[in-house]
N, C-alpha and C positions, 0 to 999 in steps of 0.2 A: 564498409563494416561488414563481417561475417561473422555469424556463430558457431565456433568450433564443436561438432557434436556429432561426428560422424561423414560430414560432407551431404549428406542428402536432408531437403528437406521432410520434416519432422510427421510423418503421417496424420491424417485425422481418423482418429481410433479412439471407442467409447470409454477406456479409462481416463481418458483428457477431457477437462472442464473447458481449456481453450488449447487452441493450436494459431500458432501464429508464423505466419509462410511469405519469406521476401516481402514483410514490412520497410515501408522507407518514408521517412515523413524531412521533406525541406522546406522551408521558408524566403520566399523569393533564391535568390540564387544558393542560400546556405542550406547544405545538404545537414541534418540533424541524426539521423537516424538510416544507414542502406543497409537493403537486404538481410534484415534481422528475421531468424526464424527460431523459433523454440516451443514444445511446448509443456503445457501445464498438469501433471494430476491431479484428477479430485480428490483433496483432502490436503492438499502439498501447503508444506507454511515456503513461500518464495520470499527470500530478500533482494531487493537490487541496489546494487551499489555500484560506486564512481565518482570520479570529480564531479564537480561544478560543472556545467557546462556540458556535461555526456550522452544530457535526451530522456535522463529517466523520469523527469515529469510529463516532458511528451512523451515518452512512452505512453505513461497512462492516459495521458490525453486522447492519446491514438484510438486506446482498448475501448474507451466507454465512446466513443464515435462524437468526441468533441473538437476535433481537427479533421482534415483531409488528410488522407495518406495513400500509398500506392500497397499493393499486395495483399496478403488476405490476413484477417482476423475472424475466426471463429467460436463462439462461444458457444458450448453443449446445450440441447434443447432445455428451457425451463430454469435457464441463467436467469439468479438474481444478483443485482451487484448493491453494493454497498462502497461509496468511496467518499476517504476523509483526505481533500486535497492539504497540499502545506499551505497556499494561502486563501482565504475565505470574503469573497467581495461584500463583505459589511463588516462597519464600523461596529468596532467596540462602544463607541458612546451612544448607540443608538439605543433608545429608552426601551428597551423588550427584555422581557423574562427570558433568561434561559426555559423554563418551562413554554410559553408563550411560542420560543422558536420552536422547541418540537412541537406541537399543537401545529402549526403552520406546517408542518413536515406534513402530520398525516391527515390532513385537509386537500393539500396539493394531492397528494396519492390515496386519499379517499382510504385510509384507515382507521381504525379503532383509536379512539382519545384513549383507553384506558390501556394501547401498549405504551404508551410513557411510561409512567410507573415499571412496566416492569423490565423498560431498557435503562432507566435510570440504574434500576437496584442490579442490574448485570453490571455497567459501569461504574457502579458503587459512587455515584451522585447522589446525595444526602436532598430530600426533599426542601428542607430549607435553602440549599445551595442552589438547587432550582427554580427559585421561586425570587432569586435576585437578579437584576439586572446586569446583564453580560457583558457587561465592563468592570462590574464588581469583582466577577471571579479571575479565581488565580489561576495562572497556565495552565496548570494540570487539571483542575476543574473543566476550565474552557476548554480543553483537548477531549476529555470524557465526554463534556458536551457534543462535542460533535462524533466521538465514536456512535453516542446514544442516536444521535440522527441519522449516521446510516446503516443503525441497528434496524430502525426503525422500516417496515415492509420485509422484515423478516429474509433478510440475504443468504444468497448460499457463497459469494464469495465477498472478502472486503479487500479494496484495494484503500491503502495508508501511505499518507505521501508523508515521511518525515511526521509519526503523529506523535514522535517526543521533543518534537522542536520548541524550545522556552522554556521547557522542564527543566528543574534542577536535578541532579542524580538519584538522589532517593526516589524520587517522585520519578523518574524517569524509568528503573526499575520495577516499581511499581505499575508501572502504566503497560509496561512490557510484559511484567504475568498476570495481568488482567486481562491484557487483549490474548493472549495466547490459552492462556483459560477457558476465556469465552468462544475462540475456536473448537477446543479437544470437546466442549459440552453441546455447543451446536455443530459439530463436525463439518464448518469453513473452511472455505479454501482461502488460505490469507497471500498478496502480494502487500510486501513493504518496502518502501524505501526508505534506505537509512545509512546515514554517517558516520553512525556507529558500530564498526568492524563486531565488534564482542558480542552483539546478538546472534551474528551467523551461527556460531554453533552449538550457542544457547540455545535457538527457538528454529533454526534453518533447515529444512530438507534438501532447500537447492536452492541455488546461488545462479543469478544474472548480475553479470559482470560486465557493464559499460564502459567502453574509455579508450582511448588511442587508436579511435576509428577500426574497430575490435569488437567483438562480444564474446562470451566466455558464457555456457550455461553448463551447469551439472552439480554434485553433491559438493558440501563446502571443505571436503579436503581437497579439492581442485586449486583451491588460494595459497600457491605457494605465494614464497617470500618473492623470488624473481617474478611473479604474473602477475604478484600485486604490483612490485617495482615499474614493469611494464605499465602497468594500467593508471596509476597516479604519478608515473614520473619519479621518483621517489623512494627511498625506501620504506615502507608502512608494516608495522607491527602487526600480528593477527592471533591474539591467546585466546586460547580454548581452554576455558572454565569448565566444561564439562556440562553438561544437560540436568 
């Protein structure tokens, strides 16, 4: 895999949050990710996208030093990260407040009880809707939930694994100009992944492109119709609604 973006790797230079230079990350013999570099500006809303199967949750795995990987990742001094993975290792039946989880949030990191409240009222989580047990709520609920968690220690970037995955489409839109909202007011630097083509050039600066043992980084008129073809096998649709 290579990222098309001039043939050299990607300098580290102070308008970049991160740089990231011949990343490779495999799993006993399966190679997932080679030689991927690109990097990030501060302030950049990134989407990544790709099949199934293309590495861009190990990517993020890579980023926040949850896997092993070869090559460099760097993140600009006084990086905060904020990451809402796709899947979360606790039970929905387990008897805890949503309010309750954040409170254990900023316990572990030794912050203020009283920013709940006001990450909630950013992710527009209604006090009563926090104060139910996190089985009770409904997708989009439980998704804000967890935006509000790693609101929570005040981030300078959020990385979003799929965090409209279970939404219905209303709700799904909605949850897309909340988080981008919440960027433009706390001026985030956002990585998302997402399945959903039609955000790219709703909410997108730039575009990582995963797939066919390939990487593609740059602005989202780089998605033609053949690179998408390329990239998904496929032919794949990509409307531009307009910002």
């Amino acid at each position: 895999m290579h990222t098309r973006r001039g043939g050299a790797l990607p300098p580290f230079t102070v308008p970049n949050i991160l740089d990231v230079a011949d990343l490779s990350v495999a799993f006993a013999d399966a190679s997932v990710l080679s030689h991927l570099s690109f990097s990030v500006r501060t302030g950049a809303s990134v989407v990544v996208i790709g099949p199934n199967g293309a590495g861009k949750t190990v990517l993020f795995r890579a980023l926040v030093g949850a896997i092993p990987f070869t090559g460099e990742v760097r993140w600009a001094e006084g990086t905060r990260i904020g990451y809402v993975p796709q899947k979360l290792d606790i039970e929905r039946d387990v008897p805890i407040t949503g309010r309750d989880f954040l409170k254990a949030r900023t316990v572990i990191g030794r912050g203020p009880a009283s920013d709940i409240s006001g990450a909630l009222d950013v992710v527009g989580l209604s006090d009563a809707a926090s104060r139910r047990p996190i089985g009770a709520l409904s997708g989009g609920q439980f998704q804000r939930l967890l935006i509000a968690f790693a609101l929570l220690g005040h981030p300078t970037v959020l990385l979003l694994d799929e965090p409209t995955a279970g939404v219905d489409g209303p709700g799904e839109e909605r949850l897309n100009e909340m988080l981008h909202r919440v960027q433009r007011e706390r001026g985030l630097t956002m990585m998302t992944i997402s399945h959903e083509l039609t955000i790219v050039h709703a909410y997108a600066s730039d575009v990582l492109c995963l797939g066919s043992g390939e990487a593609h980084f740059g602005p989202p008129t780089m998605l033609t119709p053949d690179l998408l073809r390329d990239v998904y096998g496929a032919p794949i649709a990509l409307h531009d609604h307009g910002r």
